[in-house]
PDB file as gemmi writes it, atoms N, CA and C in Angstrom:
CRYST1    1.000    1.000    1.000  90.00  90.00  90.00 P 1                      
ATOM      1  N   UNK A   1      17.437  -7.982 -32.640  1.00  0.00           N  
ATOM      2  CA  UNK A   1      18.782  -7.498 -32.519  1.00  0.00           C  
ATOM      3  C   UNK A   1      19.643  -8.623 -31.950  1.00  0.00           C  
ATOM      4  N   UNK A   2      20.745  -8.634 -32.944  1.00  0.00           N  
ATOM      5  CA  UNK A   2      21.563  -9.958 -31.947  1.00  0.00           C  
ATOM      6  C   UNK A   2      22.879  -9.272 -31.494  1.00  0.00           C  
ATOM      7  N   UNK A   3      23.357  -9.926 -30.354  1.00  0.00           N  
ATOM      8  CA  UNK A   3      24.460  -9.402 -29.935  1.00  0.00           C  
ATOM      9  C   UNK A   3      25.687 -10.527 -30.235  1.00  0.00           C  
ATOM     10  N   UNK A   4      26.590 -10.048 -30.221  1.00  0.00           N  
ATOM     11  CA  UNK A   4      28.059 -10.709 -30.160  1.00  0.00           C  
ATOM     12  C   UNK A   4      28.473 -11.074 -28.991  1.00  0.00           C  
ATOM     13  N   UNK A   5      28.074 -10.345 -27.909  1.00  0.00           N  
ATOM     14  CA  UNK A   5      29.190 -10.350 -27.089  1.00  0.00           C  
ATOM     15  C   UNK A   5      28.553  -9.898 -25.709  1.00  0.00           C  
ATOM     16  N   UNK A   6      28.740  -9.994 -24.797  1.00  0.00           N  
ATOM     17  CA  UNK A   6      28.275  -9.129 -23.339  1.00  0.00           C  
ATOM     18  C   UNK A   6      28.174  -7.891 -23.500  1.00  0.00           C  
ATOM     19  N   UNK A   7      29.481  -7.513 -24.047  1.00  0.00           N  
ATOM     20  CA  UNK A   7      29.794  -5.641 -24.097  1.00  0.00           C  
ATOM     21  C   UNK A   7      28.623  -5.378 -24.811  1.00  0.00           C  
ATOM     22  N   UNK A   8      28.637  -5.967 -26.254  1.00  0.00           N  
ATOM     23  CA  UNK A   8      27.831  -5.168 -27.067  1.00  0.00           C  
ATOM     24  C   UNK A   8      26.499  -5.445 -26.790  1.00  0.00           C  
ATOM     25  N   UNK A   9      25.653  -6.137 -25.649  1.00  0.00           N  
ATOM     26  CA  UNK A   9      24.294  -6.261 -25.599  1.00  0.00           C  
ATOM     27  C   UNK A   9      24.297  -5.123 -24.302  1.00  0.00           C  
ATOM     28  N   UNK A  10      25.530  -5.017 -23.193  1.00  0.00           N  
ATOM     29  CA  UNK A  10      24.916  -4.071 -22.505  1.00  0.00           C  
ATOM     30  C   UNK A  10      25.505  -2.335 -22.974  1.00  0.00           C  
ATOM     31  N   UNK A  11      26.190  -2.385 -24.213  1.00  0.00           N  
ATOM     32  CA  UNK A  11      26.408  -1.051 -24.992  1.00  0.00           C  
ATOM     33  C   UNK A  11      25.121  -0.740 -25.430  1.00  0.00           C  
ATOM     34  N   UNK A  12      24.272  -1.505 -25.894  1.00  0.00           N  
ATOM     35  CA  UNK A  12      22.964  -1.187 -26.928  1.00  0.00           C  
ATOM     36  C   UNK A  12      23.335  -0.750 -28.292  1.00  0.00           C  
ATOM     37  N   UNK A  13      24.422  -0.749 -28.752  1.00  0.00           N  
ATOM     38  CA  UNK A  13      24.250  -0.047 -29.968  1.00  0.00           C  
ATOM     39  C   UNK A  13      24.817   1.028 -29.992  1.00  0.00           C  
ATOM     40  N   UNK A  14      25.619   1.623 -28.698  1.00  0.00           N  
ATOM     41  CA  UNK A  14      25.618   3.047 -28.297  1.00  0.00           C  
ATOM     42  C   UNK A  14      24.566   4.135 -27.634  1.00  0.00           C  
ATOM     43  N   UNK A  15      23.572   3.187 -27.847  1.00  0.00           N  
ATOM     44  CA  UNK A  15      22.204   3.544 -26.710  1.00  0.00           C  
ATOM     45  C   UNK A  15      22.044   3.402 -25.236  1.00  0.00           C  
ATOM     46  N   UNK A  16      23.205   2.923 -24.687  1.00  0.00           N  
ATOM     47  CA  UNK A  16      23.089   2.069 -23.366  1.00  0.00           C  
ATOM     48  C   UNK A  16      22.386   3.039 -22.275  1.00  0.00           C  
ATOM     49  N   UNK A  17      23.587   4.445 -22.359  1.00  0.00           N  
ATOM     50  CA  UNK A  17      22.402   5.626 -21.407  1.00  0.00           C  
ATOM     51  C   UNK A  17      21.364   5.711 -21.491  1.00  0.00           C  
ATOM     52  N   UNK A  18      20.568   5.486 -22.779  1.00  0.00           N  
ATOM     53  CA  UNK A  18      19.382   6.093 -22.637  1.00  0.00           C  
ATOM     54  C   UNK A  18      18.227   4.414 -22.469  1.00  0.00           C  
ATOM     55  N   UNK A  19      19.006   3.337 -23.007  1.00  0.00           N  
ATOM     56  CA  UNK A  19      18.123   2.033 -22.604  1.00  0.00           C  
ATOM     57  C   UNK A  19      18.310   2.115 -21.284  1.00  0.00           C  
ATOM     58  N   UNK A  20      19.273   1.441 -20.659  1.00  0.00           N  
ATOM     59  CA  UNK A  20      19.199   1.370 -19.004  1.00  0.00           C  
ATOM     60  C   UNK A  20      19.036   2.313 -18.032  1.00  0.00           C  
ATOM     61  N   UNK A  21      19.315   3.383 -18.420  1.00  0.00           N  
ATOM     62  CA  UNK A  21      18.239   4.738 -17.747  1.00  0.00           C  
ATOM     63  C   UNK A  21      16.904   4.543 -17.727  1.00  0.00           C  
ATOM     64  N   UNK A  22      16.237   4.312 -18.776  1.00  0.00           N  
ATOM     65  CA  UNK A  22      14.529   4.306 -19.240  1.00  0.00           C  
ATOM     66  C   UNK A  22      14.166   2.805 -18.434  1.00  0.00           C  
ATOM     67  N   UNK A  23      15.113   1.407 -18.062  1.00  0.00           N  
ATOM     68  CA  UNK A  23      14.532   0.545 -17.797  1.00  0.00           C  
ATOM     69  C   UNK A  23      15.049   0.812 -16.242  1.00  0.00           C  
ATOM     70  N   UNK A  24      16.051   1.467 -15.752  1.00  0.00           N  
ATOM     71  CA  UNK A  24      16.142   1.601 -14.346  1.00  0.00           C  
ATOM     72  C   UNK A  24      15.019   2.577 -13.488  1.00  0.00           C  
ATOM     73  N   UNK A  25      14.773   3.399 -14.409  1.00  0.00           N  
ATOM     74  CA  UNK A  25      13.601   4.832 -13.722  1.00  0.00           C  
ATOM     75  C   UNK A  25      11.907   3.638 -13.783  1.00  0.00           C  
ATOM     76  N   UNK A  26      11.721   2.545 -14.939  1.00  0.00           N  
ATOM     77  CA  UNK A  26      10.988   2.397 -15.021  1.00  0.00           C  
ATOM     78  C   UNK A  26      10.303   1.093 -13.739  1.00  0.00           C  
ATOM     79  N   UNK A  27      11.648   0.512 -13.563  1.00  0.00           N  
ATOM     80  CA  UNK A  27      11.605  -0.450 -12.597  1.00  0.00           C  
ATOM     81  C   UNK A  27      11.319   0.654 -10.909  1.00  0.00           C  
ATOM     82  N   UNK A  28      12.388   1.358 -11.096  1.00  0.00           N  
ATOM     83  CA  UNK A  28      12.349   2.012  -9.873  1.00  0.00           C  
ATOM     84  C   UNK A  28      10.743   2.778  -9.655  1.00  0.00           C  
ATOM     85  N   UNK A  29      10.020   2.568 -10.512  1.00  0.00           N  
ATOM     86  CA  UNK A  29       9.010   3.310 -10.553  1.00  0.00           C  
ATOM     87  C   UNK A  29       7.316   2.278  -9.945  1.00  0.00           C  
ATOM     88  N   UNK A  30       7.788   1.477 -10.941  1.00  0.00           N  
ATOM     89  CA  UNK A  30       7.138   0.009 -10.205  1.00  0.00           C  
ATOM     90  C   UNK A  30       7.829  -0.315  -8.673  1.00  0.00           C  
ATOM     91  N   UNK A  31       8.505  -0.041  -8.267  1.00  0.00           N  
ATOM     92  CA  UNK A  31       9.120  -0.538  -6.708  1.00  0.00           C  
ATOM     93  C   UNK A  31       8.284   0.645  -5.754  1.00  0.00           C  
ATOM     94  N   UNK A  32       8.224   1.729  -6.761  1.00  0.00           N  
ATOM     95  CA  UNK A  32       7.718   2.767  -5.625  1.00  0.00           C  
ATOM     96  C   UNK A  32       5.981   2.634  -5.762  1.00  0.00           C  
ATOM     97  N   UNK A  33       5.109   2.192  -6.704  1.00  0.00           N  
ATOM     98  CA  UNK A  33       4.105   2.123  -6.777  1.00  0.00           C  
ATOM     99  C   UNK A  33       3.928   0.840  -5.764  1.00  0.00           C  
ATOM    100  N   UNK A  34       4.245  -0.094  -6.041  1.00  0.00           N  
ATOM    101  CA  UNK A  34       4.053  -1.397  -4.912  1.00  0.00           C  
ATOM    102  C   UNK A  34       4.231  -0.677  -3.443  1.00  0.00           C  
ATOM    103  N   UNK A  35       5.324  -0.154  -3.149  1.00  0.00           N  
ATOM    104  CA  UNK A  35       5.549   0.361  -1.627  1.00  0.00           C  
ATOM    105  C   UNK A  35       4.444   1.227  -1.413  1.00  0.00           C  
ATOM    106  N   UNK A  36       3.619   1.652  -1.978  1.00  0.00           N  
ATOM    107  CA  UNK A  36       2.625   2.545  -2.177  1.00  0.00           C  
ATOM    108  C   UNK A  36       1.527   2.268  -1.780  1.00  0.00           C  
ATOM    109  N   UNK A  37       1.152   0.642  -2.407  1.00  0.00           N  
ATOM    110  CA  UNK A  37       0.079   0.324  -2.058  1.00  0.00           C  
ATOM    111  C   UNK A  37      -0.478  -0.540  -1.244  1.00  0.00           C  
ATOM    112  N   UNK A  38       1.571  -0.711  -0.664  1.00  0.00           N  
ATOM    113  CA  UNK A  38       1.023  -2.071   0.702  1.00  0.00           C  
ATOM    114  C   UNK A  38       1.157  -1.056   1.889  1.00  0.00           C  
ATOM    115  N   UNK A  39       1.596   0.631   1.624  1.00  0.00           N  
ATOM    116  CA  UNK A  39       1.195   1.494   2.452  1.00  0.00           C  
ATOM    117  C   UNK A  39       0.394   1.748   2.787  1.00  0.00           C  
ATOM    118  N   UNK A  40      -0.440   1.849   1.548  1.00  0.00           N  
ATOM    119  CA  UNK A  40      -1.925   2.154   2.000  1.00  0.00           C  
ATOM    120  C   UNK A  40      -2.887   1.083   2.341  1.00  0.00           C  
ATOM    121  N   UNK A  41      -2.583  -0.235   2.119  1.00  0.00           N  
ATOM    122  CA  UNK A  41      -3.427  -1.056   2.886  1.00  0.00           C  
ATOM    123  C   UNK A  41      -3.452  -1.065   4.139  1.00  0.00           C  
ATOM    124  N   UNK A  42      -2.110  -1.030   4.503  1.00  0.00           N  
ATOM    125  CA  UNK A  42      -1.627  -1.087   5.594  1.00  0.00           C  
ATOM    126  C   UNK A  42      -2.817   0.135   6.501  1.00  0.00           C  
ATOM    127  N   UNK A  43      -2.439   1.256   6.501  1.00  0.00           N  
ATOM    128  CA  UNK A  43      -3.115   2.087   6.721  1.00  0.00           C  
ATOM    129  C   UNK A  43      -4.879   2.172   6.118  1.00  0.00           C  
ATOM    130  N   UNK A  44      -5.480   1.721   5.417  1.00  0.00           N  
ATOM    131  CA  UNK A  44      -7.163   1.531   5.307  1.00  0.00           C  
ATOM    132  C   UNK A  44      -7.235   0.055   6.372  1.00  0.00           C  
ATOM    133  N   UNK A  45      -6.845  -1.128   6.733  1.00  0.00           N  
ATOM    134  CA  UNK A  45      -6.734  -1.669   7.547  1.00  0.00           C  
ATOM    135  C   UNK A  45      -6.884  -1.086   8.507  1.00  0.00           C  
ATOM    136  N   UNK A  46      -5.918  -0.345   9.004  1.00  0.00           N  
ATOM    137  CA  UNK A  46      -5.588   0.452  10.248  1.00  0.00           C  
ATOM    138  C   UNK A  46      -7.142   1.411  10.751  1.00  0.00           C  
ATOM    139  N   UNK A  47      -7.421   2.098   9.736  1.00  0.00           N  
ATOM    140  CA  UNK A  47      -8.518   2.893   9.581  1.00  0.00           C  
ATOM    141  C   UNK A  47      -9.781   1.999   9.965  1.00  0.00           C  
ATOM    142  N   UNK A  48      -9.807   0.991   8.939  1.00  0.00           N  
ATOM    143  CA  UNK A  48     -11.302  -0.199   9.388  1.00  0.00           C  
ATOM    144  C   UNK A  48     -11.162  -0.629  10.834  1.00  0.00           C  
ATOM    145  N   UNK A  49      -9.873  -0.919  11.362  1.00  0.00           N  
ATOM    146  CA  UNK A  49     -10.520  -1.642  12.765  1.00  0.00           C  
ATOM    147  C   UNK A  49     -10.173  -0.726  13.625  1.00  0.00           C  
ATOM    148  N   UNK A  50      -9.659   0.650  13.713  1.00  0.00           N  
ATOM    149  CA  UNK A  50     -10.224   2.096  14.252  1.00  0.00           C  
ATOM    150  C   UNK A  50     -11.845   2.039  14.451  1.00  0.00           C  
ATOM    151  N   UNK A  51     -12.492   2.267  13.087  1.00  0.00           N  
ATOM    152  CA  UNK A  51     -13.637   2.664  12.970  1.00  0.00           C  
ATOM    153  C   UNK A  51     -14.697   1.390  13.918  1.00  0.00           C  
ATOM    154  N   UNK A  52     -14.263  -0.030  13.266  1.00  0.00           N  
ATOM    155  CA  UNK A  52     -15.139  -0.893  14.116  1.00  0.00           C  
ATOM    156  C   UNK A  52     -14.927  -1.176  15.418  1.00  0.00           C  
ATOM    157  N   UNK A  53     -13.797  -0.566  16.582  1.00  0.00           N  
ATOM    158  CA  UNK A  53     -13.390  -0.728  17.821  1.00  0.00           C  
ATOM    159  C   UNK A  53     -14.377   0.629  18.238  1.00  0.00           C  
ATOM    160  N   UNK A  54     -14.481   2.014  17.677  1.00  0.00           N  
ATOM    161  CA  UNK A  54     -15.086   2.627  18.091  1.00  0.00           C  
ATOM    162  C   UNK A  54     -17.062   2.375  18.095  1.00  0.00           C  
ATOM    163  N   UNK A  55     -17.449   1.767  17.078  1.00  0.00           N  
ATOM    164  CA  UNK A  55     -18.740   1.147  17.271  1.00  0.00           C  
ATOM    165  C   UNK A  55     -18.832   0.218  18.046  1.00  0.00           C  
ATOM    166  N   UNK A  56     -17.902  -0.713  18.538  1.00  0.00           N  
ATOM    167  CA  UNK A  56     -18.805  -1.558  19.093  1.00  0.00           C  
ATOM    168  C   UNK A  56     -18.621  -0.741  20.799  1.00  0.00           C  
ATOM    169  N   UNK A  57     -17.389   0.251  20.954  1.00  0.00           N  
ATOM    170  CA  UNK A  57     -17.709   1.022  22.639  1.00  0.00           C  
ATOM    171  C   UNK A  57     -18.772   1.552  22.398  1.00  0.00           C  
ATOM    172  N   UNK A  58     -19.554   2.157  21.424  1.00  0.00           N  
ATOM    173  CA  UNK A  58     -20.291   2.867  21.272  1.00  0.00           C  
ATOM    174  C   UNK A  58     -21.494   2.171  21.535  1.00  0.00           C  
ATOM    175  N   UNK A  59     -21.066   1.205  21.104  1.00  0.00           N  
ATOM    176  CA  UNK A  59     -22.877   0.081  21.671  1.00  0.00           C  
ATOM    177  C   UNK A  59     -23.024  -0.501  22.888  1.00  0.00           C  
ATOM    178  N   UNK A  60     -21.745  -0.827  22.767  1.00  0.00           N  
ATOM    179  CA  UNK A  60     -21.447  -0.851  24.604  1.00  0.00           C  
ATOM    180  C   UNK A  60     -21.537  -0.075  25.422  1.00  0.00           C  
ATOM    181  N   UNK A  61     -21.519   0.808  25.085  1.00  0.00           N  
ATOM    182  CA  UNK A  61     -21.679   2.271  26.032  1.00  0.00           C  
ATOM    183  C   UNK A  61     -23.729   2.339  26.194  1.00  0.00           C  
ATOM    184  N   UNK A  62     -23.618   2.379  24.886  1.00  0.00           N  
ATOM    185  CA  UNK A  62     -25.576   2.849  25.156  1.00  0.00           C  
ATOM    186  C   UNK A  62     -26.115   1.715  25.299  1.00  0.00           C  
ATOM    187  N   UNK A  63     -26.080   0.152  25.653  1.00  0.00           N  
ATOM    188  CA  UNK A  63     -26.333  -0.424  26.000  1.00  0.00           C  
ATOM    189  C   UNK A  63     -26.283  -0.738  27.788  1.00  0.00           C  
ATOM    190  N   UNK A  64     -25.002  -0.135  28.155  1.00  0.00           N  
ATOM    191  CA  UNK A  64     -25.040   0.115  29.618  1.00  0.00           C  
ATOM    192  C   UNK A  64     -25.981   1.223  30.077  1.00  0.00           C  
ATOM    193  N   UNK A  65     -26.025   1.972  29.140  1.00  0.00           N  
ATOM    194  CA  UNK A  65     -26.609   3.656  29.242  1.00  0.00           C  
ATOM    195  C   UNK A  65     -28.118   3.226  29.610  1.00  0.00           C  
ATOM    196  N   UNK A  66     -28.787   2.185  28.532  1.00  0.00           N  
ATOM    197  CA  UNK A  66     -30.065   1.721  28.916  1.00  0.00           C  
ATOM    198  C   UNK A  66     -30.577   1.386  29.567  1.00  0.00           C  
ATOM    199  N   UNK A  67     -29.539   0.184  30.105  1.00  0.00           N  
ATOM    200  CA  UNK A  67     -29.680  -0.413  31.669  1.00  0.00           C  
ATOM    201  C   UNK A  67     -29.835   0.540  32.731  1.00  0.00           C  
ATOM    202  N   UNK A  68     -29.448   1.492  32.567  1.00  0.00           N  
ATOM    203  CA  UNK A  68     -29.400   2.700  34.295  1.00  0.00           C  
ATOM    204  C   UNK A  68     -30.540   2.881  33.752  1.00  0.00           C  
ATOM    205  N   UNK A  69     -31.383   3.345  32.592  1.00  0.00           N  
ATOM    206  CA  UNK A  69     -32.413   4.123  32.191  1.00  0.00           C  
ATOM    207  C   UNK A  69     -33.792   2.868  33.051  1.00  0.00           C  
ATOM    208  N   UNK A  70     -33.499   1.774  33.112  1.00  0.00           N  
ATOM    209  CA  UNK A  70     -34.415   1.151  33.147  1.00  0.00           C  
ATOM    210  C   UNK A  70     -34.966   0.802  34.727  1.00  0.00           C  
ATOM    211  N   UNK A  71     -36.168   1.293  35.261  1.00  0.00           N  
ATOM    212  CA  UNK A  71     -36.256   1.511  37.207  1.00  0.00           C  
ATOM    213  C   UNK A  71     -37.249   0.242  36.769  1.00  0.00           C  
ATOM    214  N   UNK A  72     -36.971  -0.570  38.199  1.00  0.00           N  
ATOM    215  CA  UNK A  72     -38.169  -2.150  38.269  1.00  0.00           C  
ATOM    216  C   UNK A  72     -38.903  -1.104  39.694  1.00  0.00           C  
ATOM    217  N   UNK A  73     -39.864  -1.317  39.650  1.00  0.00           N  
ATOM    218  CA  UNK A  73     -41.508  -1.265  40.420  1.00  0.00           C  
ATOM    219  C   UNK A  73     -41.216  -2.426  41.239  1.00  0.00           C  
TER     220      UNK A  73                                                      
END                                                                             
């Protein structure tokens, strides 16, 4: 398709509502999938060093726990 002119490439033909509608929803759609998934890294991050701060008190804990367990003669 060639255009003449500015007008007539962002008229489309008389299509313009329905081209730049379909490429604005489609962009806006990709912007919300990206925000999506540096959300959720963000948050499984968050989750992993939750989970590994609670193991290592946890070893720390029964590692002190052992020490009391242990009487010298």
């Amino acid at each position: 398709m060639v255009f003449n002119s500015w007008h007539a490439f962002f008229n489309m033909g008389g299509y313009a509502g329905y081209v730049w509608t379909s490429f604005g929803l489609s962009l806006l759609m990709l912007v919300v999938l990206l925000l999506s998934i540096i959300n959720n890294k963000k948050v499984l991050l968050t989750n992993i060093h939750r989970q590994q701060a609670r193991i290592q008190r946890r070893e720390s804990l029964s590692n002190t726990e052992e020490g009391r367990h242990v009487t010298t003669s």
